[in-house]
N, C-alpha and C positions, 0 to 999 in steps of 0.2 A: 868459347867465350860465354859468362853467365852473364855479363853485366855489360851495357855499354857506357861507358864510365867519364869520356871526355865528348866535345865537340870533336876532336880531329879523328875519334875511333866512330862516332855517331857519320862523320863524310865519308870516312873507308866504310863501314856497312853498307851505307847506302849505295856508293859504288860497286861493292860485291853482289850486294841485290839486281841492282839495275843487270849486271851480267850475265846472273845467274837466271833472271826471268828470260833473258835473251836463249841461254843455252837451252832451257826448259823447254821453254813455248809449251805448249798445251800437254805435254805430259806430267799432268798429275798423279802419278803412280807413287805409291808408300815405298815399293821397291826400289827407287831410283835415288839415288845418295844425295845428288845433289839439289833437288826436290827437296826432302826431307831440310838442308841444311837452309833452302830459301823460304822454309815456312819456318824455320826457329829463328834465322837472321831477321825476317818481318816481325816476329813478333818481338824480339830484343830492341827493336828501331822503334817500333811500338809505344812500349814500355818506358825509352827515351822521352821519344816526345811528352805524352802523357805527362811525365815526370817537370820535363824541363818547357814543355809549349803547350801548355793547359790550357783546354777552349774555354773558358767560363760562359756560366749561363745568359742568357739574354735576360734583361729585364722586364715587366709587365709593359710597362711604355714601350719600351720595344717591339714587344709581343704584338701590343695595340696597332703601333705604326703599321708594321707588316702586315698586318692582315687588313689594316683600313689601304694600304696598299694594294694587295692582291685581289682586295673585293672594288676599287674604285671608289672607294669612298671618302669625300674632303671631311670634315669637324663638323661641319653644319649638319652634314651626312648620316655621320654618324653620331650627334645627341639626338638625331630626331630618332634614329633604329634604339639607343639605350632611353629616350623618353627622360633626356635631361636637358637643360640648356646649352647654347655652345659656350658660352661661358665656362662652363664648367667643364667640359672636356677639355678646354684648352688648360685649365688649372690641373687636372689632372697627366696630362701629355707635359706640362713642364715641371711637373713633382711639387707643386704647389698645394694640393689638396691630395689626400687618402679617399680609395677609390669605398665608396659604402659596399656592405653585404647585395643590395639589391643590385646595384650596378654590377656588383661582382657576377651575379644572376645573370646577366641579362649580356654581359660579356662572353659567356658560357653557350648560352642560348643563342643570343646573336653573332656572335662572331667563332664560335665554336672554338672558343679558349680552354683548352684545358684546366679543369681546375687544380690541377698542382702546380699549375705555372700562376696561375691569381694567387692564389694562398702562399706563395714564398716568401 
């Protein structure tokens, strides 16, 4: 098989996988055929999904939420750690306002945002 082409060949793959990791178990060996066949069938499943079950990126508000999540921190919280009003984080958390270069800073800074996830 080069291509997994339908849903109903994408459910028999995955059924052969699920098998084939059973018959495997911890032998990871190049030698071993059927090894060989459940690293090509994974990655052909792979290639599916990708294709047909695309994770798309999260968005900066997103980004914000989770991490003002993971640190405990409410709105009020956190305009006082970006040194903005809560007013305006809450403008910005509902796409109502564009976040400035400085905020963008201090996103980076404070909340350890990556900056290719700001700049999208």
């Amino acid at each position: 098989m080069l291509k997994i082409k339908s849903k109903s060949e994408y459910d028999k793959a995955n059924e052969e996988l699920e098998r084939l990791i059973k018959k495997v178990g911890n032998d990871f060996n190049f030698n071993n055929p059927d090894f060989l066949k459940m690293d090509k069938l994974s990655d052909l499943i792979a290639d599916y999904e990708d294709e047909h079950y695309p994770i798309r990126k999260p968005s900066l508000v997103e980004i914000i939420k989770l991490r003002m999540f993971e640190l405990g921190l409410n709105q009020k919280q956190l305009a006082e750690k970006l040194e903005v009003p809560s007013s305006r984080i809450s403008e910005y958390l509902k796409g109502k306002r564009d976040i400035t270069l400085e905020v963008a800073k201090k996103l980076k800074t404070q909340l350890n945002i990556d900056a290719d996830i700001i700049l999208q």
